[in-house]
VMD Tcl script that draws the C-alpha trace (Angstrom):
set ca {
  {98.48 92.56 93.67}
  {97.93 96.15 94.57}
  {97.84 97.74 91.58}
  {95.96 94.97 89.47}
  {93.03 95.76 92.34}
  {92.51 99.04 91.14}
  {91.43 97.82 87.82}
  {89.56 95.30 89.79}
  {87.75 98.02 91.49}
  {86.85 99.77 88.23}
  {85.42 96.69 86.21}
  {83.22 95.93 89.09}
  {81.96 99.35 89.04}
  {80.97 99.13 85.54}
  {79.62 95.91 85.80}
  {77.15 96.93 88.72}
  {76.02 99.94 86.98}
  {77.68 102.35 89.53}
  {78.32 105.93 88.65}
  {82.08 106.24 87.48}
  {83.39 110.26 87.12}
  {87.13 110.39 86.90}
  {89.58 113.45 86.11}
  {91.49 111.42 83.34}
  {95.63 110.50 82.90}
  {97.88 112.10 84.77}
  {101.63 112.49 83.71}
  {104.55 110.66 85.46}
  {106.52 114.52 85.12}
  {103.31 115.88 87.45}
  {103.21 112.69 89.93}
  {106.91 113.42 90.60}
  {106.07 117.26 91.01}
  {103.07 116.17 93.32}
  {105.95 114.36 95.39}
  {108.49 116.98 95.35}
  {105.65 119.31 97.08}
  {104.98 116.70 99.76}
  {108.14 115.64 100.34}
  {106.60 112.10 100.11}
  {107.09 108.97 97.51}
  {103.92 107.65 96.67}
  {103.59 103.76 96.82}
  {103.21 102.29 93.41}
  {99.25 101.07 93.59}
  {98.42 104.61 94.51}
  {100.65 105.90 91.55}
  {99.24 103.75 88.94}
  {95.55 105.30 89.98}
  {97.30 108.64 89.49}
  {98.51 108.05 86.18}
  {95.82 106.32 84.61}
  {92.59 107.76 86.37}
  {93.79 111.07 88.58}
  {91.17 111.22 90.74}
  {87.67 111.36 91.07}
  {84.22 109.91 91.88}
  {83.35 105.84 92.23}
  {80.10 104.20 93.39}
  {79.89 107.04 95.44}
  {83.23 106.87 96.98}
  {85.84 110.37 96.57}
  {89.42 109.11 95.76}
  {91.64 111.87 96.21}
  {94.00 112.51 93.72}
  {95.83 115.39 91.27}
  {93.38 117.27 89.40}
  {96.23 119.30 87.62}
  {99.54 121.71 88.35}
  {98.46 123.97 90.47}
  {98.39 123.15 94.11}
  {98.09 125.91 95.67}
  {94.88 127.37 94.17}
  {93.12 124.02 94.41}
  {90.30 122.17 96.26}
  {88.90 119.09 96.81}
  {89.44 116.42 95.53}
  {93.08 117.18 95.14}
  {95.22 115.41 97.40}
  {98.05 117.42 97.32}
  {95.87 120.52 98.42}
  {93.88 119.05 101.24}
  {97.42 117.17 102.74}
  {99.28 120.93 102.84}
  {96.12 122.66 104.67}
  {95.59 119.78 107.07}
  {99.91 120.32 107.41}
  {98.94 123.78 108.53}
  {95.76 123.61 110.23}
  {95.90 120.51 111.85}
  {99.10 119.42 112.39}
  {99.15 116.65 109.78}
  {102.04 113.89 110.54}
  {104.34 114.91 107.21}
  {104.40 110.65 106.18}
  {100.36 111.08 105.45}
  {98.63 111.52 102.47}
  {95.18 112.48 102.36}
  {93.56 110.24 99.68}
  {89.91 110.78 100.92}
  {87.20 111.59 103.64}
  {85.16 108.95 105.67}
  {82.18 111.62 105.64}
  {82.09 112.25 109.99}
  {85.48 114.26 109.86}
  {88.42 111.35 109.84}
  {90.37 111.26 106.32}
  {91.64 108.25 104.81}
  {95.60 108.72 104.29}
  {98.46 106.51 102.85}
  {100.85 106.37 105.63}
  {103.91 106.65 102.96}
  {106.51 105.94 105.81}
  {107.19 103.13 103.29}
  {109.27 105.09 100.64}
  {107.75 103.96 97.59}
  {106.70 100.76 98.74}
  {103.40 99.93 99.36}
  {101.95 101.43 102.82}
  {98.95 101.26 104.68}
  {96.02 103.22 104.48}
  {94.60 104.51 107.71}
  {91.86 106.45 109.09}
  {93.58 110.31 110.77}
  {91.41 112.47 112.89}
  {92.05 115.98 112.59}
  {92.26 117.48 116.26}
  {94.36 114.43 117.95}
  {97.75 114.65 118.60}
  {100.47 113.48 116.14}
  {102.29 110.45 118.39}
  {98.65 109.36 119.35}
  {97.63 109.22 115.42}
  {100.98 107.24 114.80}
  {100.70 105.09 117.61}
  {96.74 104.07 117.63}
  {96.37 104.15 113.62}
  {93.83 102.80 112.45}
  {95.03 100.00 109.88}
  {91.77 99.82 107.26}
  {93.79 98.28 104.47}
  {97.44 97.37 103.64}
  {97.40 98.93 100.27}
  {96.06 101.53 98.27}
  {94.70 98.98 95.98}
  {92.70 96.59 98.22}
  {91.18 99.75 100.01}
  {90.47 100.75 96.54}
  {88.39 97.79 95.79}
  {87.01 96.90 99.04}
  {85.61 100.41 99.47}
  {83.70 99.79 95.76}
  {82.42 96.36 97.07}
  {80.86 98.23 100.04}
  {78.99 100.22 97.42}
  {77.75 96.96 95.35}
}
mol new
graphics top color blue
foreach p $ca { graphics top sphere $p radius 0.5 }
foreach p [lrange $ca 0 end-1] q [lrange $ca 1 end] { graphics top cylinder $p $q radius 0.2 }
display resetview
């Protein structure tokens, strides 16, 4: 299950020794408010992250996340920041969440076409056009969770 491979993810980590650096709980109240901004629901793997870790730094893997209220006046690694500027700048598709960067200029996103189901993550190249993004996407994981733990076990 999704959300059990999160946890997964984590005890591995610790296990191995890796370097863990998360931002901590997040409320369900700011979750929803992170949604309301994107006009997006969140599948429920990438929720349970949110509310139990937020965000933040695993075997040397950046999961994006909320690192508190204010959105606007934010940076990395907040996801909600990053997904409104690439909105702007790079014409974003408006079902994608940013959750992370591969490190050569492609982000990881949740494509949360899904509404509140689980969704794919994919990898979104800023530059390309929107219905070639949609159409080529590509699939690295069908949740939030097992991208979550495979990305760890690359690490290990």
């Amino acid at each position: 299950m999704a959300t059990e491979d999160i946890l997964v993810g984590v005890d591995l980590a610790l296990k191995n020794g890796c370097q863990i650096d998360l931002a901590g709980e997040k409320s369900l109240d700011l979750i929803k408010k992170a949604e309301i901004t994107l006009e997006l629901k969140f599948p429920p793997s990438y929720k349970e992250f949110l509310h139990v870790f937020g965000c933040g730094d695993i075997a040397g893997h950046e999961f994006y996340g909320i690192t508190g209220s204010d959105f606007t006046n934010s940076g990395i690694p907040d996801a909600v920041w990053i997904t409104v500027r690439e909105r702007i700048d790079s014409n974003l598709p408006r079902q994608f969440l940013i959750i992370g960067e591969q490190g050569n200029g492609a982000y990881y996103v949740l494509n949360c076409e899904c509404e509140g189901a689980e969704c794919p993550v994919i990898l979104w190249w800023p530059g390309l056009s929107q219905a070639d993004q949609i159409k080529d996407a590509e699939i690295l994981a069908q949740d939030f969770g097992s991208f979550f733990v495979e990305l760890i076990k690359s690490s290990l």
